[in-house]
MARLUM-318029 format. One line per field, with one value per residue: residue in one letter; x, y, z of N, C-alpha, C, O, CB in turn; residue number from 0. Coordinates in steps of 0.1 Angstrom, whole numbers, plus 5000, padded with zeros to 4 digits. Each point is the difference from the previous one (the first is absolute). Last residue first. Glycine has a CB too. Layout:
<recs>
type	(A:...)
n_x	(X:...)
n_y	(Y:...)
n_z	(Z:...)
ca_x	(X:...)
ca_y	(Y:...)
ca_z	(Z:...)
c_x	(X:...)
c_y	(Y:...)
c_z	(Z:...)
o_x	(X:...)
o_y	(Y:...)
o_z	(Z:...)
cb_x	(X:...)
cb_y	(Y:...)
cb_z	(Z:...)
seq	(NUM:...)
</recs>
This chain:
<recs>
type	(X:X:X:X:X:X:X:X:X:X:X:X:X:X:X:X:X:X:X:X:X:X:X:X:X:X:X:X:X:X:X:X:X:X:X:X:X:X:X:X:X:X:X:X:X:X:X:X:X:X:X:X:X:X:X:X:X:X:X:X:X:X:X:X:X:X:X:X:X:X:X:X:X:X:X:X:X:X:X:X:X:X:X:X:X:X:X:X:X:X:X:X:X:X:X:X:X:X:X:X:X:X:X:X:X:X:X:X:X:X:X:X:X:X:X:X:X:X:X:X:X:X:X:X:X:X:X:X:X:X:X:X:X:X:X:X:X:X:X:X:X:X:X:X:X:X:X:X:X:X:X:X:X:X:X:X:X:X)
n_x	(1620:4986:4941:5010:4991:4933:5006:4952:4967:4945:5002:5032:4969:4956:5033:5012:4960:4992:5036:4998:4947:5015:5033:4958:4962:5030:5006:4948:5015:4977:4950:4999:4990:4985:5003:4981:5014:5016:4954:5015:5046:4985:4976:5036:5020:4968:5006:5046:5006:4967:5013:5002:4944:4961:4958:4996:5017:4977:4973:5044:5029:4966:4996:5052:4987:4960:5029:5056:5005:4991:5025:4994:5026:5002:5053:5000:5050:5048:5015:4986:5000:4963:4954:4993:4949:4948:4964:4951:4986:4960:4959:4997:4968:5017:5054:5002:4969:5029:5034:4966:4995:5038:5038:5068:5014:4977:5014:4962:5017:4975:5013:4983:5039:5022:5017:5047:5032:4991:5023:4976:4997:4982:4962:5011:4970:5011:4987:4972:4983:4986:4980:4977:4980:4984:4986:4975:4987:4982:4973:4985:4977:4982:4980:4989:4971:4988:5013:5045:4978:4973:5027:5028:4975:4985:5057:5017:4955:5020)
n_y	(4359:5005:5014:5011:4969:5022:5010:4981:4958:4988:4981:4966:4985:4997:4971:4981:5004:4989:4961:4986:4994:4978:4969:4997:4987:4959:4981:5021:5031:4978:5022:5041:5029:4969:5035:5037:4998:5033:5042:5017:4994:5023:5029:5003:5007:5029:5016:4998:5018:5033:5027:5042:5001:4973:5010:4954:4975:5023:4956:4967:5031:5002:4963:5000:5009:4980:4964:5024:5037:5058:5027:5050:5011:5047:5015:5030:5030:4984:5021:4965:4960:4973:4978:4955:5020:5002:4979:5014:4943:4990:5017:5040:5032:4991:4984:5039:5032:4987:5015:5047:5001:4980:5052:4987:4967:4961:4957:4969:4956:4961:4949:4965:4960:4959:4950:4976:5039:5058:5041:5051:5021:5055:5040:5043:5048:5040:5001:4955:4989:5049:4994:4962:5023:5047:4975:4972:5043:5006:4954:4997:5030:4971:4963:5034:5020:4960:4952:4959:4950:4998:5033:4970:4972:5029:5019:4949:4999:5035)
n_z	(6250:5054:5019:5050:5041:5022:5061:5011:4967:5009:4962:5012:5040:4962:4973:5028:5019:4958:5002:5049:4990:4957:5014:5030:4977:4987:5033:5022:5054:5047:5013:5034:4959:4957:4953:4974:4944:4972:5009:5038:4979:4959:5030:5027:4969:4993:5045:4988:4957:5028:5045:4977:4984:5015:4993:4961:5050:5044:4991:4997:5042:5031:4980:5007:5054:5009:4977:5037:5017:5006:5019:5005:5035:5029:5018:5043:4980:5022:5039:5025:4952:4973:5026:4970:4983:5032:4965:4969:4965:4964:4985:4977:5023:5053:4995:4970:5032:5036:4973:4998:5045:5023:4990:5003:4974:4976:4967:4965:4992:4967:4994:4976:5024:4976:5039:5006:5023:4968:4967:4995:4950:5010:4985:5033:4991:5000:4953:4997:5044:4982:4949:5004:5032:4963:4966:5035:5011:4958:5000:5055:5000:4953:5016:5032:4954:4986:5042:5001:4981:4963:4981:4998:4982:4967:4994:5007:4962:4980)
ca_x	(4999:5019:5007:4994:5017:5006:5009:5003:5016:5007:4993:5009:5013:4997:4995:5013:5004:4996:5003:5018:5000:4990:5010:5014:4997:4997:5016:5004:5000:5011:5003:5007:5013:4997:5005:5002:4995:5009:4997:4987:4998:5004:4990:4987:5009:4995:4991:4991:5007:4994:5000:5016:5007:5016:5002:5003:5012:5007:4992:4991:5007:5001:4990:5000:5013:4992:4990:4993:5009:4994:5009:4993:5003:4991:4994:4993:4990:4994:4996:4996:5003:5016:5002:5006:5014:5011:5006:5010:5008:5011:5003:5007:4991:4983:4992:5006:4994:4989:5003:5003:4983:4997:4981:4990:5004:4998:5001:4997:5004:5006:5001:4998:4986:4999:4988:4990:5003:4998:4996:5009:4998:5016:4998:5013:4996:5007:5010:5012:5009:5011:5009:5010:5011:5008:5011:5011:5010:5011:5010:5006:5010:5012:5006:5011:5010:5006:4987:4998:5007:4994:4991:5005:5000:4985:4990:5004:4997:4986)
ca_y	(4989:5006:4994:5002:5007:4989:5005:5014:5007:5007:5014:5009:5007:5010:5009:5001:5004:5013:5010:5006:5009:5012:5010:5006:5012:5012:5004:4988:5001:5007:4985:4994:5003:4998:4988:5002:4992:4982:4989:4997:4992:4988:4996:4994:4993:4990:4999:4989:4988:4992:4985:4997:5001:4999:5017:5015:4993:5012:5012:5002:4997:5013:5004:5004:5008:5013:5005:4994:4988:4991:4987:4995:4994:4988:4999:4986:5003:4997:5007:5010:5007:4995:5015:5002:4990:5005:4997:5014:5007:5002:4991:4987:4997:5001:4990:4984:4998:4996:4987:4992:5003:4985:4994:5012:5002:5011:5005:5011:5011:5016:5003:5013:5007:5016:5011:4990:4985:4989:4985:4994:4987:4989:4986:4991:4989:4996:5009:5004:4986:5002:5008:5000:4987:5003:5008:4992:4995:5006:5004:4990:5009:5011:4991:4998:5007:5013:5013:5014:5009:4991:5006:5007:4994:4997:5012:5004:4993:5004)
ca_z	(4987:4996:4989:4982:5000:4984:4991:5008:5002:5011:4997:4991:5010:5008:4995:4996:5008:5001:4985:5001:5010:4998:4995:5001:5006:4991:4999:4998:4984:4993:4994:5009:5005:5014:5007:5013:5011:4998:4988:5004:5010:4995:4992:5004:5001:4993:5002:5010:4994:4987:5001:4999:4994:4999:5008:4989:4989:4995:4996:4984:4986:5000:4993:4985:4991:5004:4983:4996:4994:4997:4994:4995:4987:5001:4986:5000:5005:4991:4988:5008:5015:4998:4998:5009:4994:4999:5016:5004:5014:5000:5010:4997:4987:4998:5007:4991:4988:5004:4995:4989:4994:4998:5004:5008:5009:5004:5016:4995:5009:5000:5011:4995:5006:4992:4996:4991:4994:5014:5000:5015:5001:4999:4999:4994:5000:5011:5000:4987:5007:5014:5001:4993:5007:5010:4996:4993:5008:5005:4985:4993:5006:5001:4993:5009:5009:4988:4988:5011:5013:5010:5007:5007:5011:5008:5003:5014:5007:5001)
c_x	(5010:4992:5010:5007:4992:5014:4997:5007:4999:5014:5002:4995:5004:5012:4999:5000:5015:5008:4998:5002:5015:5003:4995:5003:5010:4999:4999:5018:5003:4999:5016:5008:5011:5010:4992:5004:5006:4990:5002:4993:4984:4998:4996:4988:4993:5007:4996:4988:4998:5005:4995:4995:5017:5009:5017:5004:5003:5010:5009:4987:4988:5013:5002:4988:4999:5010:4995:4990:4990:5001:4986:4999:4990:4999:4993:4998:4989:4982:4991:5000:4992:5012:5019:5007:5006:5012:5016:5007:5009:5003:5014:4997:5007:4998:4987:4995:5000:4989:4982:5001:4995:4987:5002:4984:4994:5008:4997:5010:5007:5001:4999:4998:5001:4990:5008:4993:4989:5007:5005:5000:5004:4991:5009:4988:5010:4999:5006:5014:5005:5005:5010:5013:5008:5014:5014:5013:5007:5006:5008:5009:5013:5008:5007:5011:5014:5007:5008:4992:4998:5007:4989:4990:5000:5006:4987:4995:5006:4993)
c_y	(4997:4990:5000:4998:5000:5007:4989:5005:5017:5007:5007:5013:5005:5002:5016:5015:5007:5005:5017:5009:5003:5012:5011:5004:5005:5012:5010:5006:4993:4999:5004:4987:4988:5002:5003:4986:4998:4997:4989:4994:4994:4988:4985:4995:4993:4984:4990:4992:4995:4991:4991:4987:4995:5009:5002:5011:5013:4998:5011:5015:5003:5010:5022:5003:5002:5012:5014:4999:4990:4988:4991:4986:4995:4991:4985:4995:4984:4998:4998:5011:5012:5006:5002:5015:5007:4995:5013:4993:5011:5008:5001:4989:4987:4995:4997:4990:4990:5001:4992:4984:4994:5007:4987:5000:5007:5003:5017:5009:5010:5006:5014:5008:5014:5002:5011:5007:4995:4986:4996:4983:4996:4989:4989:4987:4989:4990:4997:5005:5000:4990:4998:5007:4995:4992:5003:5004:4985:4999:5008:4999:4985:5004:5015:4992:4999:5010:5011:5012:5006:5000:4998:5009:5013:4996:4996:5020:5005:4994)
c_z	(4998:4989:4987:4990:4982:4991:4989:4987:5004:5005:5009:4998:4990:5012:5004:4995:5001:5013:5001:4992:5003:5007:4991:4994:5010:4997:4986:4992:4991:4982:4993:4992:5011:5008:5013:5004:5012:5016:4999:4986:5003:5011:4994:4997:5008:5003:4987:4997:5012:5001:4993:5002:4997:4988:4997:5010:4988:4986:4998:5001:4987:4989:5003:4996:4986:4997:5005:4989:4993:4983:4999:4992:5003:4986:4997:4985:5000:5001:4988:4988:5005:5013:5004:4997:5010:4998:5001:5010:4999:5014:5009:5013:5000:4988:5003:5006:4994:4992:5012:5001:4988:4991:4991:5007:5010:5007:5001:5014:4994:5008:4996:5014:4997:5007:4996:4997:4986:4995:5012:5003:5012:5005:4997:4997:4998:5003:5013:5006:4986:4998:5008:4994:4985:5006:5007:4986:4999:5009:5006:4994:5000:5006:4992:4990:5007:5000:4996:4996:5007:5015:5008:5004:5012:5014:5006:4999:5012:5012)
o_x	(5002:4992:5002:5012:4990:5002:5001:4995:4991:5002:5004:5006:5004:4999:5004:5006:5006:5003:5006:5006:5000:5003:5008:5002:4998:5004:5008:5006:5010:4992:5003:5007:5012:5010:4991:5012:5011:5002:4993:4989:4997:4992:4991:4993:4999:4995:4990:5000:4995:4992:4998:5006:5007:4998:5006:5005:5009:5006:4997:4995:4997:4999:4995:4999:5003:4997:4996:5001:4988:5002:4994:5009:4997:5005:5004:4996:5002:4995:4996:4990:4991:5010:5006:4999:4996:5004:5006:4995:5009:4991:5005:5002:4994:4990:4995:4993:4991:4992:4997:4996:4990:4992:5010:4996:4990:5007:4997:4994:5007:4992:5008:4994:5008:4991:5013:4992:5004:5001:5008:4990:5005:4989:5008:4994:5011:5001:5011:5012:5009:5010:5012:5009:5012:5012:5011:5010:5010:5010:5011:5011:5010:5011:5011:5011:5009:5010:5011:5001:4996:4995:4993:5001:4995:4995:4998:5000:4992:4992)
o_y	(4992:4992:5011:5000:4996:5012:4988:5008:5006:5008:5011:5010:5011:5010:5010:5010:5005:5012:5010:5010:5011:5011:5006:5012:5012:5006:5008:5009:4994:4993:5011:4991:5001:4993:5008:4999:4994:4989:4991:4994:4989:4991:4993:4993:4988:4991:4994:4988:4989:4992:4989:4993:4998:4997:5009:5010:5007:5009:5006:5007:5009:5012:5010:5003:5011:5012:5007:5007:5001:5003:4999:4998:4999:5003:4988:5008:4991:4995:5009:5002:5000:4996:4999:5006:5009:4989:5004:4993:5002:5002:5011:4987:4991:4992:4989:4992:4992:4991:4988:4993:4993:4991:4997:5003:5004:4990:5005:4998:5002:4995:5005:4996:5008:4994:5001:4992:4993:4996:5006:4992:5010:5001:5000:4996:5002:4999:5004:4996:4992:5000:5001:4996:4997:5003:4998:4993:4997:5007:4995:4996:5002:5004:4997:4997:5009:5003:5004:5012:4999:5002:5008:5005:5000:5004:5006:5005:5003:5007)
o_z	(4991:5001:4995:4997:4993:4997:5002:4993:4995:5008:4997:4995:5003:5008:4995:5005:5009:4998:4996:5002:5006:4997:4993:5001:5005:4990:4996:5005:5002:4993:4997:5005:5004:5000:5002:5003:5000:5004:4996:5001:5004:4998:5000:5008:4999:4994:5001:4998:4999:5005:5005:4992:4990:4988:4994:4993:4997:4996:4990:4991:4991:5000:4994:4988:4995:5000:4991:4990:5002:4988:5010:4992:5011:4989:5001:4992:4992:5010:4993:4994:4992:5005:5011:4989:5007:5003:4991:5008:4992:5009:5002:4999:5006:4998:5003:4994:4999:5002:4999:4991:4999:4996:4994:5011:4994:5004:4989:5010:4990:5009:4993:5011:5005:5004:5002:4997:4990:4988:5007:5001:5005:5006:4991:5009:4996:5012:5002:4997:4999:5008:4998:4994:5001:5001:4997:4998:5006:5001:5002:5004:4995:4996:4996:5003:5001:4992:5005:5001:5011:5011:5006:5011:5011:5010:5011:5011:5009:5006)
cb_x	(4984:5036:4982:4977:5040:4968:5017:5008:5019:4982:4981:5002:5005:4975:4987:4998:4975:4973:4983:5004:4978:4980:5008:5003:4979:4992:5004:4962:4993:5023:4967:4976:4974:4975:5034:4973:4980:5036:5009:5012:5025:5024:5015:5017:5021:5001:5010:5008:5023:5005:5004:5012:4973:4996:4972:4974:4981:4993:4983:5006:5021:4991:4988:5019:5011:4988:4991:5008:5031:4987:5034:4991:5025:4980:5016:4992:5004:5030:5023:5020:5031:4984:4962:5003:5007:4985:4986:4991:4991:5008:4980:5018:4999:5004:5021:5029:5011:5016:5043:5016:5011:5017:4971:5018:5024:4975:5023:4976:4994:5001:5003:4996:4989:5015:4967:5007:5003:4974:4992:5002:4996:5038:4975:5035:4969:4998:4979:4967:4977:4982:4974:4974:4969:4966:4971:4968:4977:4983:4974:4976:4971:4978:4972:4973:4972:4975:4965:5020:5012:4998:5015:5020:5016:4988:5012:5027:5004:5007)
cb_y	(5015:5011:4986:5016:4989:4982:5026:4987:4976:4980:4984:4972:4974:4985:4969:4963:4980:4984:4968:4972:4982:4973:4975:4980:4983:4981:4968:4975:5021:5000:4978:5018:5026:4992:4987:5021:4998:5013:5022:5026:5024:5022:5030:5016:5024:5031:5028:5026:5016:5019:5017:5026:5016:4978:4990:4985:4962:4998:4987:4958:4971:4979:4958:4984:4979:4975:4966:4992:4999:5017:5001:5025:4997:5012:5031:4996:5038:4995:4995:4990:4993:5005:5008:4967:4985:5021:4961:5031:4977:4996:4976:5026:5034:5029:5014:5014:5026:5012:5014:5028:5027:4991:5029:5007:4994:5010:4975:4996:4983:5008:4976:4997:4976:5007:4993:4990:5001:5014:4989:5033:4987:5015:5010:5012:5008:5017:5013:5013:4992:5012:5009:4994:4990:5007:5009:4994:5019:5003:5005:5002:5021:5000:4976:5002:4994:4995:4995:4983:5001:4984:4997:4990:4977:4984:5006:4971:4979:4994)
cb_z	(4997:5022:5016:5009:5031:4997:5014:5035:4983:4993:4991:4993:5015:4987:5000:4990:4998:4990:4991:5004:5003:4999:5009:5006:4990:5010:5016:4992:5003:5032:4997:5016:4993:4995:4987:5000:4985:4981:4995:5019:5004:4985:4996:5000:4995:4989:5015:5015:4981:4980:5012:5016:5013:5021:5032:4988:5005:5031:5022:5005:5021:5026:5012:5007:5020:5020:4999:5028:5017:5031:5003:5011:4981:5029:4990:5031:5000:4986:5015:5031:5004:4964:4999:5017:4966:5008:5011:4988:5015:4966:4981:4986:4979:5014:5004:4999:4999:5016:4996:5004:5010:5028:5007:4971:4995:4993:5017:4973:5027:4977:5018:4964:5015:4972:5015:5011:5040:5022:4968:5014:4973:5001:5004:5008:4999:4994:4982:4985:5022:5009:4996:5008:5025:5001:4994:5012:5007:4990:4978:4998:5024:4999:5003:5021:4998:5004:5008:5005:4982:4968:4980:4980:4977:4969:4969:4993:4974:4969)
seq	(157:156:155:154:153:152:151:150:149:148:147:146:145:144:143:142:141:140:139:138:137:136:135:134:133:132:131:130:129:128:127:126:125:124:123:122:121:120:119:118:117:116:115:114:113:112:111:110:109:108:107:106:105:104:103:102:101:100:99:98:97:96:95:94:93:92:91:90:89:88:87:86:85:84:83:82:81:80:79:78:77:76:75:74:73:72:71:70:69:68:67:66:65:64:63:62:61:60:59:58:57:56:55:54:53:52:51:50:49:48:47:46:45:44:43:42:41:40:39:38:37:36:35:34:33:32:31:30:29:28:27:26:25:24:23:22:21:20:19:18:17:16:15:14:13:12:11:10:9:8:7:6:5:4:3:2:1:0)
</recs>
């Protein structure tokens, strides 16, 4: 109730529509061409989404208007192959952008709650290191979300 006032204080009434559909919108595109994943570093986790294209950056400069984050070209593998841009934004400006699309989600649910979860147990200070508790919080989930990311899962045999 509180983040709706907020939101119409924002972007007033109108812009707080058009808003909503285009935050549908990007939960579509980053359901069906997206990737959310954890990423760890020596000492830290870092919520991460992206999103790539082939051809134009248009799609993914929307995503960058509305979420924030970065367009760049990824590398281009050869001469035959057509340019391809990627989209990428990290951190709490990663999972506030999660939690507003989270209900839209269809195939990345189980991300987007997984993130949810991470943002519950609390951000911290990115420069302090972790106490050993919230390690092993933060490995649990990061573990979690690589099983959810597997490409292939081999199947199951009784």
């Amino acid at each position: 109730r509180c983040e709706v006032w907020w939101n119409r204080q924002k972007f007033g009434r109108m812009n707080l529509l058009k808003r909503f559909h285009k935050v549908l919108w990007a939960a579509g595109f980053i359901d069906g061409e997206g990737a959310i994943v954890v990423r760890k570093t020596r000492e830290n986790y870092t919520v991460t989404i992206s999103a790539t294209q082939t051809k134009t950056d248009a799609p993914l400069q929307q995503l960058k208007a509305l979420f924030g984050g970065g367009v760049s070209l990824a590398r281009q593998y050869s001469l035959t192959h057509a340019p391809t841009y990627k989209w990428e934004v990290s951190g709490v400006v990663a999972a506030r952008a999660v939690h507003e699309m989270r209900r839209y989600f269809m195939v990345k649910r189980p991300q987007a709650d997984l993130v949810e979860q991470w943002a519950a147990e609390g951000w911290g200070k990115p420069y302090r290191r972790l106490t050993p508790a919230r390690a092993v919080i933060r490995e649990r989930l990061y573990g979690e979300m690589r099983e959810l990311n597997r490409k292939w899962k081999p199947p199951i045999t009784a």
